[in-house]
Chimera marker file (.cmm) of the C-alpha trace (Angstrom):
<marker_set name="trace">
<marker id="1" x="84.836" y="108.749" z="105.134" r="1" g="1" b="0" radius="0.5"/>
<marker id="2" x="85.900" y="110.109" z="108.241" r="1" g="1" b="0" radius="0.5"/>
<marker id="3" x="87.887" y="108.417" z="110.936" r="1" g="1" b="0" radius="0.5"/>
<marker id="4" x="89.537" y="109.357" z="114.582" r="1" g="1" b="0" radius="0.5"/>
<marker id="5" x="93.366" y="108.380" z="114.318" r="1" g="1" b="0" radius="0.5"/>
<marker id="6" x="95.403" y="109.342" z="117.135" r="1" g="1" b="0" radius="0.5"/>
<marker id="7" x="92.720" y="111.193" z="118.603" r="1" g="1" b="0" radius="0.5"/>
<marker id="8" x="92.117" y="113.340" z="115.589" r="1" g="1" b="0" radius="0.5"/>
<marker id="9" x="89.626" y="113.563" z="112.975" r="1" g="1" b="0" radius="0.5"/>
<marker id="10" x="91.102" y="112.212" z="109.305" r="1" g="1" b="0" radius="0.5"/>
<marker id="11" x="89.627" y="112.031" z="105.917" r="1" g="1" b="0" radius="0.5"/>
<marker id="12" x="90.542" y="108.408" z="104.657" r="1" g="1" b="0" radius="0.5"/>
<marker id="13" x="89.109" y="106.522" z="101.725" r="1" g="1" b="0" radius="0.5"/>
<marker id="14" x="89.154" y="102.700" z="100.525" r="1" g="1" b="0" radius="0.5"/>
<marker id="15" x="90.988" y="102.124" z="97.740" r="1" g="1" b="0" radius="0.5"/>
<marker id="16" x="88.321" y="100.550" z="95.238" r="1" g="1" b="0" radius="0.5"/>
<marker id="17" x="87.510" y="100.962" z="91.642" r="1" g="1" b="0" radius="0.5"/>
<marker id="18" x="83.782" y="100.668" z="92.047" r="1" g="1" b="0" radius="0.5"/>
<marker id="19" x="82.960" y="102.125" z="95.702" r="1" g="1" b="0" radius="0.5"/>
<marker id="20" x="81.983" y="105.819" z="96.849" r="1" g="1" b="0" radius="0.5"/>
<marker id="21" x="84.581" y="108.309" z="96.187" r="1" g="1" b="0" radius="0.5"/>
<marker id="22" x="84.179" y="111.859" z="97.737" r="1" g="1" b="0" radius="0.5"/>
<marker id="23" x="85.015" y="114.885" z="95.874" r="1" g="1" b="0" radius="0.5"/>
<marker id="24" x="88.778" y="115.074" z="96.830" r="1" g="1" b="0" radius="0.5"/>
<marker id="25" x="89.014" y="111.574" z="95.457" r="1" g="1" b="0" radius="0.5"/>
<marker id="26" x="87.335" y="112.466" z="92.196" r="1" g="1" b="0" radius="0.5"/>
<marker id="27" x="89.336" y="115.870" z="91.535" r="1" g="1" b="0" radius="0.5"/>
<marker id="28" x="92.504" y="113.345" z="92.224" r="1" g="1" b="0" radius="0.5"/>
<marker id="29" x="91.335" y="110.984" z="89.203" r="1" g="1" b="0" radius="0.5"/>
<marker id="30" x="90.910" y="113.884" z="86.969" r="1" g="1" b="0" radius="0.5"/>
<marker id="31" x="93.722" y="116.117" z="87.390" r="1" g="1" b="0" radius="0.5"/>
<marker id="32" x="95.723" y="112.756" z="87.521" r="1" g="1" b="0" radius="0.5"/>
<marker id="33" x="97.170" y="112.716" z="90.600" r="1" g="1" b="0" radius="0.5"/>
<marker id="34" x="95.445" y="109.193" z="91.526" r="1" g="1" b="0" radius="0.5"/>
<marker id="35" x="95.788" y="107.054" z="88.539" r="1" g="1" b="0" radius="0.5"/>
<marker id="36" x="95.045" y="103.116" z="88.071" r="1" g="1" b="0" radius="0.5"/>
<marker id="37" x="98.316" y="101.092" z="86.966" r="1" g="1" b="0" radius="0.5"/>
<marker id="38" x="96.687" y="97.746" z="86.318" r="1" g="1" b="0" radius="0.5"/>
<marker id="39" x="95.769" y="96.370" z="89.828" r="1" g="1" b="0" radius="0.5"/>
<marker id="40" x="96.860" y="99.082" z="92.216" r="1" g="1" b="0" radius="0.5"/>
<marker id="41" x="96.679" y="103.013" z="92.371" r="1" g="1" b="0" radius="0.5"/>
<marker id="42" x="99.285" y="105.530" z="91.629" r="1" g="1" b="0" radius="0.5"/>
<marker id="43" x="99.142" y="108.333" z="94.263" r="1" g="1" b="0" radius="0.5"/>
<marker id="44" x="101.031" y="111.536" z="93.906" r="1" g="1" b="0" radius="0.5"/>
<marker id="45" x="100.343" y="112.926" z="97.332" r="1" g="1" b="0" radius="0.5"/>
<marker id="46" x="102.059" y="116.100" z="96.450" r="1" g="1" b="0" radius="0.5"/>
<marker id="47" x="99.361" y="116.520" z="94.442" r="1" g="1" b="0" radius="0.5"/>
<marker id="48" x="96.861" y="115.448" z="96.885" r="1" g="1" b="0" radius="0.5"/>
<marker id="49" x="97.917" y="117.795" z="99.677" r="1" g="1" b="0" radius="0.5"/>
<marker id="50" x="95.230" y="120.507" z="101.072" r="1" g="1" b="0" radius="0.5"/>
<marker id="51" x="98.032" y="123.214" z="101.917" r="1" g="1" b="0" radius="0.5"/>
<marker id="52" x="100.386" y="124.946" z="99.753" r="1" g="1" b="0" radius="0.5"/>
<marker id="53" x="102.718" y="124.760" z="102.541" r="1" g="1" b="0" radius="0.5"/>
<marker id="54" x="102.520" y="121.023" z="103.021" r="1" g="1" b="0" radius="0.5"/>
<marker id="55" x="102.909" y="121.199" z="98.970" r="1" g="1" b="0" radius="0.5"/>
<marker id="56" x="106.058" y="122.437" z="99.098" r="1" g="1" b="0" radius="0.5"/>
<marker id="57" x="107.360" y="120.562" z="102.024" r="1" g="1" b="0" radius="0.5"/>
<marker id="58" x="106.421" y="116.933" z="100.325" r="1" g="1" b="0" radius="0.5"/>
<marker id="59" x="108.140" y="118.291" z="96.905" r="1" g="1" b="0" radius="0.5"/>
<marker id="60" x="111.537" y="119.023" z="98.798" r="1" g="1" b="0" radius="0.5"/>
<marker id="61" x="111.761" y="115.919" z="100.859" r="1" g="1" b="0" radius="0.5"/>
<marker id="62" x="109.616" y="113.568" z="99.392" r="1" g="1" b="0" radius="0.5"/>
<marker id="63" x="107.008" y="111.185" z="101.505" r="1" g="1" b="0" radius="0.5"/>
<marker id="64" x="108.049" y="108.535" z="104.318" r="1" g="1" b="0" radius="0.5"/>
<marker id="65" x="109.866" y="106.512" z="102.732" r="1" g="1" b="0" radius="0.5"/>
<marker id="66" x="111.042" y="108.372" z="99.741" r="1" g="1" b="0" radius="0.5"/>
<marker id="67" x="114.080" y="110.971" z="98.393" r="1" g="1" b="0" radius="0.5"/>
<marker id="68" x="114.141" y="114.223" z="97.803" r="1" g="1" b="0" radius="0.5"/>
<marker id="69" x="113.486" y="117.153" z="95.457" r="1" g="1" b="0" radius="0.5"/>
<marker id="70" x="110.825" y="115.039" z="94.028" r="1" g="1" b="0" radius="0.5"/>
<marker id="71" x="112.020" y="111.351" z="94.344" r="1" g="1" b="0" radius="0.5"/>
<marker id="72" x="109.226" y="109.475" z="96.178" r="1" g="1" b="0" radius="0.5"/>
<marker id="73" x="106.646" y="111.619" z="95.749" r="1" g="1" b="0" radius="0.5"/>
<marker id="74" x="104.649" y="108.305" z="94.116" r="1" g="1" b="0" radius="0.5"/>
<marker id="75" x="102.947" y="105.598" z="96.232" r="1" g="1" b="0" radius="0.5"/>
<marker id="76" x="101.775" y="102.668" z="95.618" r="1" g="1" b="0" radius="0.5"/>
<marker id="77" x="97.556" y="101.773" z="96.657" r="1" g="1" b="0" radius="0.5"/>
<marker id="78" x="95.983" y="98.427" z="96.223" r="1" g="1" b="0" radius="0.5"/>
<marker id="79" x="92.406" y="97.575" z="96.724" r="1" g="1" b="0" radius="0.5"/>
<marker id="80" x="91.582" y="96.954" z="100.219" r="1" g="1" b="0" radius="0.5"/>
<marker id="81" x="94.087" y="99.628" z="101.076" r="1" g="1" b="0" radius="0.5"/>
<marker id="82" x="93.456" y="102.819" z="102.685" r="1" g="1" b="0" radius="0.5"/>
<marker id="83" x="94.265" y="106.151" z="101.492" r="1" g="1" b="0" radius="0.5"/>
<marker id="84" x="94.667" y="108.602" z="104.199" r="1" g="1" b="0" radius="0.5"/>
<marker id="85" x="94.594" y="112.310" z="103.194" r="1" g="1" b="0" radius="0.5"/>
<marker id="86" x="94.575" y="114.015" z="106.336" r="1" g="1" b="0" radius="0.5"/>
<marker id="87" x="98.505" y="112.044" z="106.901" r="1" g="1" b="0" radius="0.5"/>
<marker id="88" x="99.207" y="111.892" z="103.147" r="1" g="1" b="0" radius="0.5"/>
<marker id="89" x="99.462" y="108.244" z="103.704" r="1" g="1" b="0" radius="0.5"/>
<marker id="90" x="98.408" y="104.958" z="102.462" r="1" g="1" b="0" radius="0.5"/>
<marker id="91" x="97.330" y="101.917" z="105.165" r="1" g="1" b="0" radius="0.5"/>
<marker id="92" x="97.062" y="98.673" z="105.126" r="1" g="1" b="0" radius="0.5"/>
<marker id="93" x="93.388" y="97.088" z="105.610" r="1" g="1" b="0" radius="0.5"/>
<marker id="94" x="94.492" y="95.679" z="108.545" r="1" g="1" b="0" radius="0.5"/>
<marker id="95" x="96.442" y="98.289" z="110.136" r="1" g="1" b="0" radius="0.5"/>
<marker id="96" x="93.520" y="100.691" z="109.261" r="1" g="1" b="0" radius="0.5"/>
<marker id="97" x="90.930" y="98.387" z="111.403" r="1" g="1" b="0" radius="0.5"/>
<marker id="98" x="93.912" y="97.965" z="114.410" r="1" g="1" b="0" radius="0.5"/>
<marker id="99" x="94.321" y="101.983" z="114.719" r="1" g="1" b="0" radius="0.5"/>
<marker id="100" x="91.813" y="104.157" z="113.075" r="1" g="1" b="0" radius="0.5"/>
<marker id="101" x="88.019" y="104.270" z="114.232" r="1" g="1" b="0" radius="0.5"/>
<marker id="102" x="85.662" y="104.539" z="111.817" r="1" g="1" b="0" radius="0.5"/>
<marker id="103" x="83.475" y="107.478" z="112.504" r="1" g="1" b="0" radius="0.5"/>
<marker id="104" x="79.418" y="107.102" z="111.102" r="1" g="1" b="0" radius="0.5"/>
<marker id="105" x="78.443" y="109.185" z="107.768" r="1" g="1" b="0" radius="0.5"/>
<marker id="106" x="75.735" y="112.199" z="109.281" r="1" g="1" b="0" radius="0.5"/>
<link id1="1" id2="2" r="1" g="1" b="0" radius="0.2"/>
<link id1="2" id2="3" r="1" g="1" b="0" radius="0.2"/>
<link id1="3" id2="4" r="1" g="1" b="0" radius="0.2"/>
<link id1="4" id2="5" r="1" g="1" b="0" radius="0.2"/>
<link id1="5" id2="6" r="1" g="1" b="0" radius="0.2"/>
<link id1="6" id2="7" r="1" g="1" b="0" radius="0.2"/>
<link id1="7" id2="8" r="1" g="1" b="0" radius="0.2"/>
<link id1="8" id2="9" r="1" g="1" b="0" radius="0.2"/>
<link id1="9" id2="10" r="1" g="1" b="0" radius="0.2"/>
<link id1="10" id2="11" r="1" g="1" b="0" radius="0.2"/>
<link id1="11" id2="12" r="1" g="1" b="0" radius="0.2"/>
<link id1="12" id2="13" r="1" g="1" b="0" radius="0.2"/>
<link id1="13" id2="14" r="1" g="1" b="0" radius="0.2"/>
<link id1="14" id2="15" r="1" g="1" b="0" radius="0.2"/>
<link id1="15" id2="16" r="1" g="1" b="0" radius="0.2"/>
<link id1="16" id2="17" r="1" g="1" b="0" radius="0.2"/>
<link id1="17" id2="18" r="1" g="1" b="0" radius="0.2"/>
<link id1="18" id2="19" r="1" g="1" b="0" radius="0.2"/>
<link id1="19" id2="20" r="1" g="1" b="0" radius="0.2"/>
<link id1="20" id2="21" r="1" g="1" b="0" radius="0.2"/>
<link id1="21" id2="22" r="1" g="1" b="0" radius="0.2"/>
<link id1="22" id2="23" r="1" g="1" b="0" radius="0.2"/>
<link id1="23" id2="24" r="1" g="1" b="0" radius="0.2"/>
<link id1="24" id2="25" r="1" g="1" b="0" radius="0.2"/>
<link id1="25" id2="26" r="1" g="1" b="0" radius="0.2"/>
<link id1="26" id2="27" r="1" g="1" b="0" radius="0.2"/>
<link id1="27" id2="28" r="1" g="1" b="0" radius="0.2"/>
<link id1="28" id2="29" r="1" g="1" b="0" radius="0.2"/>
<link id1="29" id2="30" r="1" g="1" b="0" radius="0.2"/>
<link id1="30" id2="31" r="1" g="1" b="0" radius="0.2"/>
<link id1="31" id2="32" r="1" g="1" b="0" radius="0.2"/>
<link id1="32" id2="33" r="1" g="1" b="0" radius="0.2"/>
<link id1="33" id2="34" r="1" g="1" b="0" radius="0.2"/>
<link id1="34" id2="35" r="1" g="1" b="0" radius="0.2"/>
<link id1="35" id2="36" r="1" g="1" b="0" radius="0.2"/>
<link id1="36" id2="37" r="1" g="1" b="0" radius="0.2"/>
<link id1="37" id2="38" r="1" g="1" b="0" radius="0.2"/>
<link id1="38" id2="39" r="1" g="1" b="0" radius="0.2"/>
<link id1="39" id2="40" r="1" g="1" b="0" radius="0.2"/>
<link id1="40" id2="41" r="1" g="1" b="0" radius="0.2"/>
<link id1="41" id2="42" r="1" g="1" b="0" radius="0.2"/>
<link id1="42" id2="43" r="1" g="1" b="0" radius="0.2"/>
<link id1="43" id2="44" r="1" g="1" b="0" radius="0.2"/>
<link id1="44" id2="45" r="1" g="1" b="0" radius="0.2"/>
<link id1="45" id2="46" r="1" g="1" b="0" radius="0.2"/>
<link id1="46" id2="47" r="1" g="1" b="0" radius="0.2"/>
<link id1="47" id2="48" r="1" g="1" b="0" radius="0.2"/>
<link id1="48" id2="49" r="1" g="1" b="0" radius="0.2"/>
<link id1="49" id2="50" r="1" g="1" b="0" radius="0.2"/>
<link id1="50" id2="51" r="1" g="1" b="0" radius="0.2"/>
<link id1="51" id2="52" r="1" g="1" b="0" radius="0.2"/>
<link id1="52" id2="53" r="1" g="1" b="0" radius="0.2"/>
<link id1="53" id2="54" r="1" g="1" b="0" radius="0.2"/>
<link id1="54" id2="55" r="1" g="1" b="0" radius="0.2"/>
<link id1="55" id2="56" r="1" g="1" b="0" radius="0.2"/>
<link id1="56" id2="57" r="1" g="1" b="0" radius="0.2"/>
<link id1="57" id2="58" r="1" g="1" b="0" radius="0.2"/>
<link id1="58" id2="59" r="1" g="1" b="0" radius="0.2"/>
<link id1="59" id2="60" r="1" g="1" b="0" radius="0.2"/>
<link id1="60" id2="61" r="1" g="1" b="0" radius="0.2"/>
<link id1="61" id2="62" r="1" g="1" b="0" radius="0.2"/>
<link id1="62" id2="63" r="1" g="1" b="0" radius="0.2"/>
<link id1="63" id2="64" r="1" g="1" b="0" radius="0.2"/>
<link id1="64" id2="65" r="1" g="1" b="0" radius="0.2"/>
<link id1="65" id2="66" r="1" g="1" b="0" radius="0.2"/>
<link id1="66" id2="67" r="1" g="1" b="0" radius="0.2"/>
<link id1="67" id2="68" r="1" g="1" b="0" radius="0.2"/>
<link id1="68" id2="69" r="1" g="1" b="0" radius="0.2"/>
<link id1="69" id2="70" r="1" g="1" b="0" radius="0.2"/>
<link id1="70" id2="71" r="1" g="1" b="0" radius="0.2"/>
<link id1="71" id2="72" r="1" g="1" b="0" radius="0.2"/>
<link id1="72" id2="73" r="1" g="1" b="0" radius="0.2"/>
<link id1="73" id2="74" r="1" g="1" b="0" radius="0.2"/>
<link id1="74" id2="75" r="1" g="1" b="0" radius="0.2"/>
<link id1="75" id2="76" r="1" g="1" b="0" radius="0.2"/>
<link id1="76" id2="77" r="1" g="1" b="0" radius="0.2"/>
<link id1="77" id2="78" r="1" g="1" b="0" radius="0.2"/>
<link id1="78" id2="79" r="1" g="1" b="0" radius="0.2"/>
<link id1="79" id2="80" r="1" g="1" b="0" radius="0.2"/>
<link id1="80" id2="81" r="1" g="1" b="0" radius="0.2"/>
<link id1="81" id2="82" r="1" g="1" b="0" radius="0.2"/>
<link id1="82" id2="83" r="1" g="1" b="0" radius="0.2"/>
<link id1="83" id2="84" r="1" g="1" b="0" radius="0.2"/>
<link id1="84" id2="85" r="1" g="1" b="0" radius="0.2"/>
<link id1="85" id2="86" r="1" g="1" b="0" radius="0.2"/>
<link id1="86" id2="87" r="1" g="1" b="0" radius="0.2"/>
<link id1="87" id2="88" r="1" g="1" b="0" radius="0.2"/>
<link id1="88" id2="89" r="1" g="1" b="0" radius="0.2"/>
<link id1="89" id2="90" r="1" g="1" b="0" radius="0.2"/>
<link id1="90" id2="91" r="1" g="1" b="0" radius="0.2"/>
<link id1="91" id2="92" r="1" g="1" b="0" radius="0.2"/>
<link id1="92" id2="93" r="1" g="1" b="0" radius="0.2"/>
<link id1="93" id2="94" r="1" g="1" b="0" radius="0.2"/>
<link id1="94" id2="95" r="1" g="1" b="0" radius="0.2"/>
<link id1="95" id2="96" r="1" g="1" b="0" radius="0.2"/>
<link id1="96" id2="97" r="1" g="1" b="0" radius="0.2"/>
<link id1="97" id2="98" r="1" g="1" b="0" radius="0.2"/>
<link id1="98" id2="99" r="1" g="1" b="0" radius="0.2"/>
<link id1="99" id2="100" r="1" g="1" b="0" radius="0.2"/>
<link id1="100" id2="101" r="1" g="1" b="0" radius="0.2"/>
<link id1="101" id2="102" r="1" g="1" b="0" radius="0.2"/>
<link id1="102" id2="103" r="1" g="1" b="0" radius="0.2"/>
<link id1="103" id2="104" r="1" g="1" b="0" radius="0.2"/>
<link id1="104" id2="105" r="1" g="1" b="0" radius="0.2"/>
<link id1="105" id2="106" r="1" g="1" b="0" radius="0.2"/>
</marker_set>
């Protein structure tokens, strides 16, 4: 789905085993970057990312949050949760609903 965060268009979807999942989603789960662990989802963003550059960046200094040359490249999803491509980022349900804006499917 798309939403407006900070006055920019994202790409976010709702962690859920049995909801819509667009095609970024679905080439996640089978190259194995987005992988169930019992109840919650194993993200490599690194993976994930659109640009080679961004790729490279995330490798070398991990995500927000995380090490370097590689450490933290992992995070953690659980249902409810959104994952937010566009800021290689995963929200809260709540904090998704207090700052993102839910833009209608055309």
């Amino acid at each position: 789905m798309k939403a407006r965060y900070k006055n920019h268009i994202v790409e976010v979807w709702e962690i859920q085993r049995k909801n819509a999942q667009p095609d970024w989603v679905q080439e996640g789960f089978k190259k194995n970057y987005l992988v169930w662990v019992d109840n919650h989802l194993r993200i490599l963003m690194a993976g994930l990312q659109t640009s080679w550059l961004k790729n490279l960046e995330i490798a070398t200094t991990g995500t927000i949050g995380g090490g370097f040359a590689g450490y933290g490249m992992y995070v953690l999803g659980y249902p409810g949760d959104y994952l937010d491509i566009s800021n290689h980022r995963v929200v809260s349900r709540k904090r998704f609903l207090r700052e993102y804006q839910p833009l209608e499917e055309r």
